[in-house]
C-alpha positions as CSV (number, residue, x, y, z in Angstrom):
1,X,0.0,0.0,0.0
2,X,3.2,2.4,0.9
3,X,4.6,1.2,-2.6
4,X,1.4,3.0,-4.8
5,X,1.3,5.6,-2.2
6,X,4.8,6.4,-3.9
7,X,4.1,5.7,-7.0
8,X,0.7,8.1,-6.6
9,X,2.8,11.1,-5.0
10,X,4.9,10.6,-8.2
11,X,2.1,10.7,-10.8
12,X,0.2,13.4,-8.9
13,X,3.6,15.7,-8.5
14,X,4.2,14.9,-12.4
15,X,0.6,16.3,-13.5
16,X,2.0,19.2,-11.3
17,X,4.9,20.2,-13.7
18,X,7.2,18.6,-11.2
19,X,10.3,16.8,-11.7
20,X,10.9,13.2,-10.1
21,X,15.0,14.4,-10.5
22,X,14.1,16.9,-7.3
23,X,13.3,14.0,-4.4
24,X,17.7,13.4,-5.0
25,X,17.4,16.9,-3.6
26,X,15.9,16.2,-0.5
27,X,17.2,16.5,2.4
28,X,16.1,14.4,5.4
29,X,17.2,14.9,9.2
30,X,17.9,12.0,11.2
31,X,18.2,9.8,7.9
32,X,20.4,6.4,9.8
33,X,16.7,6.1,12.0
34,X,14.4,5.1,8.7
35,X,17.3,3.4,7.2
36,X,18.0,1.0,11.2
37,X,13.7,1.1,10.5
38,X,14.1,-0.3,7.0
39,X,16.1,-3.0,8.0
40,X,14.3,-4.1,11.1
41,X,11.1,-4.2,9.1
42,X,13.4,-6.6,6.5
43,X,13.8,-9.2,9.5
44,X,10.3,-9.2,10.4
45,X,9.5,-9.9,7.1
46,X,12.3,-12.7,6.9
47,X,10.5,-14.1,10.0
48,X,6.9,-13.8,8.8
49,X,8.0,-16.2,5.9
50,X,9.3,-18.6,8.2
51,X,12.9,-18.3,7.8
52,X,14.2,-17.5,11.0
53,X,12.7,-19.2,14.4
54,X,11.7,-16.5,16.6
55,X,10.2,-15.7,19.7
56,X,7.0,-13.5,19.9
57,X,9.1,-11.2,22.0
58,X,11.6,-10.5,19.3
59,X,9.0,-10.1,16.6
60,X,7.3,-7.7,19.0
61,X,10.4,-5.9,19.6
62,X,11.3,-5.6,16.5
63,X,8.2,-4.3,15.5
64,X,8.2,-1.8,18.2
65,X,11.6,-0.5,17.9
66,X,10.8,-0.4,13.5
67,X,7.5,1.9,14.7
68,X,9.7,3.9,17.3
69,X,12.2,5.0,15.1
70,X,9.9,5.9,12.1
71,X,8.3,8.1,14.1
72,X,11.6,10.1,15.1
73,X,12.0,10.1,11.5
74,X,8.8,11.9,11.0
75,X,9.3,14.2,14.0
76,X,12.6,15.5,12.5
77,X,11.1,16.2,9.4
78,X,8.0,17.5,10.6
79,X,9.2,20.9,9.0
80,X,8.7,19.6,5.7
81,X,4.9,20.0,3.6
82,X,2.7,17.5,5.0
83,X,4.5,15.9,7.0
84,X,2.7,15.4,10.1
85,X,-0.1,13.3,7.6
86,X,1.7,10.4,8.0
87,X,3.2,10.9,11.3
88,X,-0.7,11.0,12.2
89,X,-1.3,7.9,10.4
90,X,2.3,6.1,12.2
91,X,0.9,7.6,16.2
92,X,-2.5,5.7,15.2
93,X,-1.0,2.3,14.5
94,X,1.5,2.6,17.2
95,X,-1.5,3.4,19.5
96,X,-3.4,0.2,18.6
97,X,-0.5,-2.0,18.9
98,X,0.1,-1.0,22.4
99,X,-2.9,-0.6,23.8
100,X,-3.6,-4.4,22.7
101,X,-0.7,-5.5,24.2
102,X,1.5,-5.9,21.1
103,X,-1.3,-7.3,19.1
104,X,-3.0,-5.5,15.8
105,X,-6.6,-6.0,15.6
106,X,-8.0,-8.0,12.8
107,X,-11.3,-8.1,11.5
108,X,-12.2,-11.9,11.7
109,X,-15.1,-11.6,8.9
110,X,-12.2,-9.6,6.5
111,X,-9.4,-11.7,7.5
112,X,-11.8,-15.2,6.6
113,X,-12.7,-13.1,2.8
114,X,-9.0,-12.2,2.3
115,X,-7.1,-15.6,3.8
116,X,-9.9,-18.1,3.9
117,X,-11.8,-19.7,6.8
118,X,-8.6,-21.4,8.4
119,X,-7.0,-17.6,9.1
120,X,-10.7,-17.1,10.6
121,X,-10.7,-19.7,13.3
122,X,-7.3,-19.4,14.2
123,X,-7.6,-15.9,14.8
124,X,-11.1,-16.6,16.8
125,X,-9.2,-18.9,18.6
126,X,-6.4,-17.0,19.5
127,X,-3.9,-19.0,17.9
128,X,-2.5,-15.9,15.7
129,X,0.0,-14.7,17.5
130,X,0.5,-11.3,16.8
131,X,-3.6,-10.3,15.7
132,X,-6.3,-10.3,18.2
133,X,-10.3,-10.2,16.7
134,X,-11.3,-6.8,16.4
135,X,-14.8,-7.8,18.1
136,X,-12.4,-8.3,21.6
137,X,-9.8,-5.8,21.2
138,X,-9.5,-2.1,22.6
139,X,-10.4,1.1,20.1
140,X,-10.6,-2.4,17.2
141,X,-11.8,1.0,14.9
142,X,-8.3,1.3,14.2
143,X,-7.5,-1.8,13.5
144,X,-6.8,-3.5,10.2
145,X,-11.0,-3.6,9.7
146,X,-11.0,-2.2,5.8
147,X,-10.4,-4.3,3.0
148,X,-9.2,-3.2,-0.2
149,X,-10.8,-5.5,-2.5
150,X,-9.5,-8.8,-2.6
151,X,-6.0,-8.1,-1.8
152,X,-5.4,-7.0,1.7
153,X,-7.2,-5.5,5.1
154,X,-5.5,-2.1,6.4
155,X,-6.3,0.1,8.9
156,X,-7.2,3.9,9.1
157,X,-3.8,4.5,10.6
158,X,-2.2,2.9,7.4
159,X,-5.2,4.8,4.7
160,X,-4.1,8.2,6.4
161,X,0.0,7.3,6.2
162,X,-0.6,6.0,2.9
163,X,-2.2,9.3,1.8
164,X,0.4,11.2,3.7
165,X,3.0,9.7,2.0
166,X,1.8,10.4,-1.7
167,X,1.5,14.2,-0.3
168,X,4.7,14.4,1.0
169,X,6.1,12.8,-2.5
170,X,3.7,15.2,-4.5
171,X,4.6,18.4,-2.3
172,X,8.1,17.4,-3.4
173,X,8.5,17.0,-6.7
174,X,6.3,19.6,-7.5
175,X,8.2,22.7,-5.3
176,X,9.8,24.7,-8.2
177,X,12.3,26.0,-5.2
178,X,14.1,22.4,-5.1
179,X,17.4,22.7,-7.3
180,X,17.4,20.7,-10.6
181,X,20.8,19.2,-12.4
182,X,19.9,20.3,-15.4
183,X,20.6,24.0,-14.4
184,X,24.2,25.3,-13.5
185,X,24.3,29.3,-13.4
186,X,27.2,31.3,-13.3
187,X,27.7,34.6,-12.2
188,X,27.9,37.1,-14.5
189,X,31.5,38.5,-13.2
190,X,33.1,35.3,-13.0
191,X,35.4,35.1,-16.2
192,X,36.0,39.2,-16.1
C-alpha cells in the first residue's frame, strides 16, 4: 500500500509540472533512523516467511523498535509539507498495537474473505499470535478492519499514512524552489 502511495505522489507531483530528479534533492534529518527502521522491518518480514525461528518477543520488539524510530524520523522532518499526515497515520497504529498489548486487531469476517476460513478460526481462537479479533480488542476502529478489495485489510492509521505519503512525495516533486541538475548558473563577473 506504501509502494502505490509512492508511485501516486509521483504521478500526482508529475501532473504538477514537477520533476521526479528533485526527491535526490531532499534533504532528510535523522536519515540512519528510517534506514536502522528499514532494516528491522526486513527481519520481520524474513520471520513472517518462516525463515528464521523467533520468539514473539523478538517479533514484537522488532516491530516496536521499527514503529519507534519511524516516528523520530517523521518528528525531525515535521518541517517539511505535510509531513505530520503520516506521522498521524504512524501515532494511530502505534497506539493500537500498544494498547492491545502488542497485538494489531483484525477483523475476523475480512481476514476469513482475504485468507480463507482457516485464518478465521485461528484468529477466533487466539492462535494468531500477533492479531487479536477486532470484536475483543480495545479502540478495534483502528484496527486493520477495511479491505481493499480482494488483496489485503488495512487500517485507518495505514489509509491516512498512505495518503500522507503520496503528499509528501507530491509536495516534493512539485516545489519549483528544489534545485534541478539540469541547471548550473554562473555569475555574471566570474570570467572578467
Amino acid at each position: 500500500m506504501f509502494f502505490e502511495a509512492l508511485i501516486l505522489g509521483m504521478i500526482i507531483g508529475y501532473a504538477r509540472r514537477g520533476r521526479i530528479s528533485r526527491l535526490a534533492y531532499v534533504h532528510f534529518n535523522a536519515q540512519p533512523l528510517i534506514y536502522v527502521s528499514a532494516v528491522l522491518y526486513l527481519g520481520i518480514i524474513v520471520m513472517n516467511l518462516g525463515l528464521y525461528d523467533y520468539s514473539s518477543f523478538l517479533y514484537a520488539g522488532f516491530l516496536l523498535i521499527s514503529f519507534i524510530l519511524t516516528l523520530l524520523f517523521l518528528i525531525a522532518n515535521i518541517s517539511m509539507k505535510f509531513m505530520f499526515v503520516p506521522l498521524i497515520g504512524l501515532f494511530l497504529n502505534l497506539l493500537v498495537f500498544l494498547v492491545n498489548g502488542f497485538k494489531f486487531p483484525l477483523d475476523a469476517a475480512a481476514a476469513a474473505k482475504i485468507y480463507g476460513t482457516e485464518i478465521y478460526e485461528l484468529l477466533n481462537n487466539g492462535k494468531i499470535i500477533f492479531f487479536t479479533s477486532a470484536e475483543n480488542a480495545s479502540l478495534s476502529f483502528l484496527g486493520n478492519i477495511i479491505t481493499v478489495g480482494n488483496l489485503f485489510i488495512v487500517s485507518i492509521g495505514d489509509i491516512i499514512a498512505a495518503m500522507g505519503i503520496a503528499l509528501v512525495i507530491q509536495a516534493i516533486i512539485s516545489d519549483k524552489f528544489i534545485q534541478s541538475r539540469n541547471r548550473i548558473t554562473f555569475s555574471k563577473n566570474i570570467f572578467k
